[in-house]
C-alpha positions as CSV (number, residue, x, y, z in Angstrom):
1,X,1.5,27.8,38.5
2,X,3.3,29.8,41.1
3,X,1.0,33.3,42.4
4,X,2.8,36.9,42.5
5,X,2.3,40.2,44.4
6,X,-0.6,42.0,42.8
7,X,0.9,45.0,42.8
8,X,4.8,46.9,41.8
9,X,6.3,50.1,41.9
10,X,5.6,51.3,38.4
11,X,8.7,54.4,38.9
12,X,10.9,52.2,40.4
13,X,14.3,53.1,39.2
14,X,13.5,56.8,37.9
15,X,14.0,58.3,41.5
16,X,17.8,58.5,40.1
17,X,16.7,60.3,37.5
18,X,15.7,64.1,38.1
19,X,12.1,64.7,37.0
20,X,12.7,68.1,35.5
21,X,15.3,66.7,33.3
22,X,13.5,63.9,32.1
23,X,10.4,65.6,31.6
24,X,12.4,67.9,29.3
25,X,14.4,65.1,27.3
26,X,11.0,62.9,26.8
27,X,8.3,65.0,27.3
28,X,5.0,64.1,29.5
29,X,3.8,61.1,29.9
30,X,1.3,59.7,27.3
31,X,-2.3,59.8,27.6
32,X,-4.2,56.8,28.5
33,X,-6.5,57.8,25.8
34,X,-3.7,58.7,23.0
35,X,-1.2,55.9,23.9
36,X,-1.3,52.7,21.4
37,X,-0.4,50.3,24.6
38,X,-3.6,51.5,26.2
39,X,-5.4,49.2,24.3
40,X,-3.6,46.6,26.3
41,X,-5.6,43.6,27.5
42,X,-4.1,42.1,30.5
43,X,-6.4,39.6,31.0
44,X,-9.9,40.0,29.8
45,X,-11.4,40.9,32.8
46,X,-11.8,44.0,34.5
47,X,-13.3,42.9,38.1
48,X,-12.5,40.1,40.5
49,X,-8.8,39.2,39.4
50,X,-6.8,36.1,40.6
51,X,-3.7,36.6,43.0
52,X,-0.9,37.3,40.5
53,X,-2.9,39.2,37.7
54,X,-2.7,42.6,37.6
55,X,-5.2,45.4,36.1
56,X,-4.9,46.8,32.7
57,X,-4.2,50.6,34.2
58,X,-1.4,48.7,35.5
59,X,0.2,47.0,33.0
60,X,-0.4,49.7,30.1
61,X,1.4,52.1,33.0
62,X,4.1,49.7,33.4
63,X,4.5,49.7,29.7
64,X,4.8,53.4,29.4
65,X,7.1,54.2,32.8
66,X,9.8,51.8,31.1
67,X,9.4,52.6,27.9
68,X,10.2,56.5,28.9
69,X,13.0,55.4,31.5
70,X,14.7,53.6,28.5
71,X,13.9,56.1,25.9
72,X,15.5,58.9,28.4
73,X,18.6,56.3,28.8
74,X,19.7,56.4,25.4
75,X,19.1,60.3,24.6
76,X,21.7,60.5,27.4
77,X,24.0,58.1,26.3
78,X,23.7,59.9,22.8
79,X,24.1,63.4,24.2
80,X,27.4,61.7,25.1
81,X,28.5,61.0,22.1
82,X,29.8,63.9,19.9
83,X,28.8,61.9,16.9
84,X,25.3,61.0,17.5
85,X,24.5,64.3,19.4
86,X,21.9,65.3,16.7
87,X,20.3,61.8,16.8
88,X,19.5,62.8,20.4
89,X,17.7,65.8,19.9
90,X,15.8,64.1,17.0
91,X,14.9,60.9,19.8
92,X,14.1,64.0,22.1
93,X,11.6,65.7,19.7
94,X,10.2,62.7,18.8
95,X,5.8,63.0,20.2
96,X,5.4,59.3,19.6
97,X,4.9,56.8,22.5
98,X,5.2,53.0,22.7
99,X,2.4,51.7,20.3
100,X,1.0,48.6,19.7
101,X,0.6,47.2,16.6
102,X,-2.0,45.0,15.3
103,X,-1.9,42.7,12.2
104,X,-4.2,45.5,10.3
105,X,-2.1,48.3,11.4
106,X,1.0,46.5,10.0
107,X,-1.0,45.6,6.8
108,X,-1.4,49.2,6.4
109,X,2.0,50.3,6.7
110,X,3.0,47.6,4.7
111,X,1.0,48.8,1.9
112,X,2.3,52.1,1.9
113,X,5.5,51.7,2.6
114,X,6.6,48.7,-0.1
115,X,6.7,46.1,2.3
116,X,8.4,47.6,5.6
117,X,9.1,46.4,7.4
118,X,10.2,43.0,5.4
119,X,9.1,39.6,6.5
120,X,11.4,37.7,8.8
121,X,13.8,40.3,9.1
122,X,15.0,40.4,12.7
123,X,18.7,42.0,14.2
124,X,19.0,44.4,11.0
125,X,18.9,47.5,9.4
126,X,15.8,48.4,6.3
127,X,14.6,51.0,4.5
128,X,13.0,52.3,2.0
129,X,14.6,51.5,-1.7
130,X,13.4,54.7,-3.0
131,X,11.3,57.9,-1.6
132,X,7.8,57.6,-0.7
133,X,5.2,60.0,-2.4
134,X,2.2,61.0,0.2
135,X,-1.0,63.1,-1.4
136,X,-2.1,65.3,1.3
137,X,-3.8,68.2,1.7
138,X,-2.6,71.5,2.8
139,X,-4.3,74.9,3.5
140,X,-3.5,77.9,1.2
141,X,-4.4,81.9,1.3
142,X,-6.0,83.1,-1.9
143,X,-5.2,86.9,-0.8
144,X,-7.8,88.0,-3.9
145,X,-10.3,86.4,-2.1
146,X,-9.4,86.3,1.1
147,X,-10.3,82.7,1.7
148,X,-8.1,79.7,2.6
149,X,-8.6,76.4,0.7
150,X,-7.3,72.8,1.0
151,X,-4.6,72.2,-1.9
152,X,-3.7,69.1,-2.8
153,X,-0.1,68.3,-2.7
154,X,2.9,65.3,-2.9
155,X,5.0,65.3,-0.2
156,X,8.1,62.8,0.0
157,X,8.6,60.3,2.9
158,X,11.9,57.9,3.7
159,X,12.4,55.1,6.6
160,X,14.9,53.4,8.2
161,X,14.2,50.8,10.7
162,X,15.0,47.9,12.9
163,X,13.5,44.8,14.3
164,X,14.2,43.1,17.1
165,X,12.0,40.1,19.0
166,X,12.2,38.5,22.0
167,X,11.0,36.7,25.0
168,X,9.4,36.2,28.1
169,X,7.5,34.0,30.5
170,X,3.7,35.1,30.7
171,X,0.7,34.3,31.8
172,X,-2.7,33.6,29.9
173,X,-6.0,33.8,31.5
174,X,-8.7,32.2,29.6
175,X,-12.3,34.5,28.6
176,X,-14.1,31.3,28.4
177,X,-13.4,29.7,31.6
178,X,-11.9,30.0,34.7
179,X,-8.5,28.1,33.4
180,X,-5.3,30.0,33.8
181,X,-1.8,29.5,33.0
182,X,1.7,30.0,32.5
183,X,4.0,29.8,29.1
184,X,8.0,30.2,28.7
185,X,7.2,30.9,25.4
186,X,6.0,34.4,25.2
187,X,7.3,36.5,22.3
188,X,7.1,40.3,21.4
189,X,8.3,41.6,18.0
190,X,9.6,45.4,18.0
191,X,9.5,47.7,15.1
192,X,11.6,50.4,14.9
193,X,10.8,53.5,12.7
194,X,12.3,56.5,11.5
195,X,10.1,58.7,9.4
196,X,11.8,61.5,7.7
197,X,9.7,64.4,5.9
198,X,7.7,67.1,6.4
199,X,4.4,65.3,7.1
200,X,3.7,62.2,9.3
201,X,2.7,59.0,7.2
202,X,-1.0,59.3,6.8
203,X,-4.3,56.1,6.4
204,X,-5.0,57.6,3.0
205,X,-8.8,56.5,3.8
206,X,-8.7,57.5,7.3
207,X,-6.5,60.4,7.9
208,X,-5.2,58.3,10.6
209,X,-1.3,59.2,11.9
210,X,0.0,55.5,11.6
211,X,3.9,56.6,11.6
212,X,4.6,60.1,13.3
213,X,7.8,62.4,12.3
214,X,11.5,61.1,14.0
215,X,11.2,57.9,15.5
216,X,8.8,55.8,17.0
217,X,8.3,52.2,18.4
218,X,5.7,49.5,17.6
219,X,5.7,46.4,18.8
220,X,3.5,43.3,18.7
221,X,2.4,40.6,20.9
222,X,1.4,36.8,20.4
223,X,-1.9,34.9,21.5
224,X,-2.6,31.5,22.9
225,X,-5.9,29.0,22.7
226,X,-7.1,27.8,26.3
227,X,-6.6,23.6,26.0
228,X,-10.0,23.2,27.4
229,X,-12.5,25.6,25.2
230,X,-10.0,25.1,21.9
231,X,-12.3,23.6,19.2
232,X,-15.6,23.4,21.6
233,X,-17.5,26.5,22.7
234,X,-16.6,28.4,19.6
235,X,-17.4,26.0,16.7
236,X,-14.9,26.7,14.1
237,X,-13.8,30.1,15.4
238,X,-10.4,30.3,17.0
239,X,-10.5,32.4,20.0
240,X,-6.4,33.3,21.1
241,X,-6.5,34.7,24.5
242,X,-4.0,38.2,25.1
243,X,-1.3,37.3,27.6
244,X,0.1,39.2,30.5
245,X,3.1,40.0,31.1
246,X,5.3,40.0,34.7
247,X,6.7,43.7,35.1
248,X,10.4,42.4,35.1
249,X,9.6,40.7,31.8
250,X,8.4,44.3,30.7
251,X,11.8,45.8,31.8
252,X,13.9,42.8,30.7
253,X,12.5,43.6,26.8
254,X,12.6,47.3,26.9
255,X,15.6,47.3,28.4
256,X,17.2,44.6,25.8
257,X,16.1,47.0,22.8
258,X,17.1,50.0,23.4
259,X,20.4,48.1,24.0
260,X,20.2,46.7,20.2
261,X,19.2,50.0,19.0
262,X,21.7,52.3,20.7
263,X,24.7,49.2,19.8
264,X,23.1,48.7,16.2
265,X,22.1,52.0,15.0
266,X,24.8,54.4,17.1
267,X,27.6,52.4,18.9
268,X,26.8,53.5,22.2
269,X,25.4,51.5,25.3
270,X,22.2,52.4,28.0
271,X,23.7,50.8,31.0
272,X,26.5,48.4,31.6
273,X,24.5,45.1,30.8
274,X,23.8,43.7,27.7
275,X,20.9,41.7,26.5
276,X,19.4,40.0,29.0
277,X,18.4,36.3,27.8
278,X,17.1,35.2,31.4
279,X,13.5,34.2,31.7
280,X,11.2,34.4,35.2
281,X,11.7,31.3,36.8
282,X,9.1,28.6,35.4
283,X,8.7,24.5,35.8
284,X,6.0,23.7,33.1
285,X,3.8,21.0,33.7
286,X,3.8,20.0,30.2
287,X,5.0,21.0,27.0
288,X,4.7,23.6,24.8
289,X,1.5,22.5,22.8
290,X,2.9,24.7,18.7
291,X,-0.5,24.3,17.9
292,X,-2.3,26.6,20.4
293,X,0.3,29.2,19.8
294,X,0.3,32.2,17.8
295,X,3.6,33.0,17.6
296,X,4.5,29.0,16.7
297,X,2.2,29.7,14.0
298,X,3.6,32.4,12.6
299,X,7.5,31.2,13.1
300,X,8.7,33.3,16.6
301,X,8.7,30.2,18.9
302,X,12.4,29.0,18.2
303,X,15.8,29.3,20.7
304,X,16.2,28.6,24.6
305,X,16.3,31.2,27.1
306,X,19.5,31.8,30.2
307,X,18.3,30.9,33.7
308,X,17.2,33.8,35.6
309,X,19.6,35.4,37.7
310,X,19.6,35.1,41.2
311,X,20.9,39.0,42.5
């Protein structure tokens, strides 16, 4: 297990980009306290970190700064293109930020949304079959009374969407003791949504926003058990430890889809690369164990990654 420098340039790369301008095509930066990845767990710990982990501030920064840089990528690349121009402006008006989703957000969605998005669908295109029907409430004047009630109403929803995964080399340390360690297997699922109607899509229990209006990203992240607490401090409870990514793995993925979704949904391209399949450099001491993995478990472990590359 190979240490690295505890601490990156989190706008590296956006000092080519004029602040103004991508202030105005992406609007501010989120709020640690209204953006999904804040919830972030780098490793589990909030004092006293290893060489070569970094705090959660940092990562759930890291998260957002790309996520913006790429998001401001392809609204140019579609104010390009005479086509897509309008997709641009929609990507441009679009409040949400990089979210994460948990297996009870999706659960929710799913419910609500007849099933999107699908099972195992990965490098295509879904949608709705037919239009949603919300029940909100909406405020209206009774000008005899002068008083403003709550009026229940239907409001139709539609989707489109995408899903891409991928992955990365990560590390893992454990909450239950001091073990730590590497994996080549690290895998993150993204969800694409678009949401078109005039309200966002609503927890019917909650009130809770779980899609916004225009577009918005989720994505997900897999767990793995520590080999030497697995089956003996916790009894039968599993305990899956969150893993932390390496900033370039941060940029490699964000980077790699908003390539899929500017090639899959518009035609057009974010920079002159493609998807990157290259993986931090690794030499794992011993193989991957399917049975401590999450994403084994729930059928994202497959394919080989390219080599890193070396400029």
């Amino acid at each position: 297990m190979s240490s690295v420098d505890s601490s990156f340039d989190l706008m590296a790369g956006l000092t080519s980009l004029d602040a103004a301008a991508l202030y105005a095509a992406t609007g501010p930066m989120p709020s640690p306290a209204t953006s999904a990845s804040a919830v972030l767990s780098a490793t589990g710990h909030q004092s006293a970190l290893p060489v070569g982990f970094y705090t959660d501030r940092e990562i759930r920064e890291k998260w957002d700064a790309e996520f913006l840089r790429q998001r401001c990528q392809l609204i140019a690349a579609l104010s390009r293109s005479l086509e897509y121009f309008t997709e641009g402006i929609i990507w441009s008006e679009s409040t949400a930020s990089l979210g994460l989703m948990d297996d009870a957000m999706e659960a929710k969605i799913r419910a609500l949304t007849d099933g999107l998005p699908p099972q195992g669908s990965y490098g295509s295109m879904w949608h709705t079959p037919a239009p949603l029907t919300q029940q909100v409430l909406v405020p209206q004047l009774l000008p005899h009374a002068n008083l403003v009630v709550q009026q229940s109403v239907l409001i139709q929803l539609s989707i489109i969407g995408y899903s891409f995964y991928d992955g990365a080399k990560v590390r893992f340390r454990c909450s239950q003791c001091p073990k730590e360690w590497t994996s080549m297997k690290g895998r993150i699922v993204f969800h694409l949504f678009r949401l078109e109607g005039a309200t966002p899509l609503l927890d019917p229990q909650t009130s809770e926003v779980l899609l916004p209006r225009g577009y918005s990203l989720y994505f997900r992240l897999f767990k793995q058990q520590c080999h030497e607490t697995k089956g003996h401090r916790q009894g039968e409870h599993t305990v899956f430890e969150e893993p932390q990514w390496y900033p370039e793995e941060i940029e490699k993925v964000l980077y790699n889809v908003f390539w899929r979704i500017g090639q899959t949904l518009y035609k057009v391209s974010i920079g002159d690369k493609t998807v990157q399949m290259w993986r931090r450099a690794g030499n794992p001491s011993q193989k991957h164990d399917k049975s401590s993995c999450q994403a084994c478990q729930q059928g994202f472990c497959q394919g080989k990654a390219a080599p890193a590359p070396t400029n």
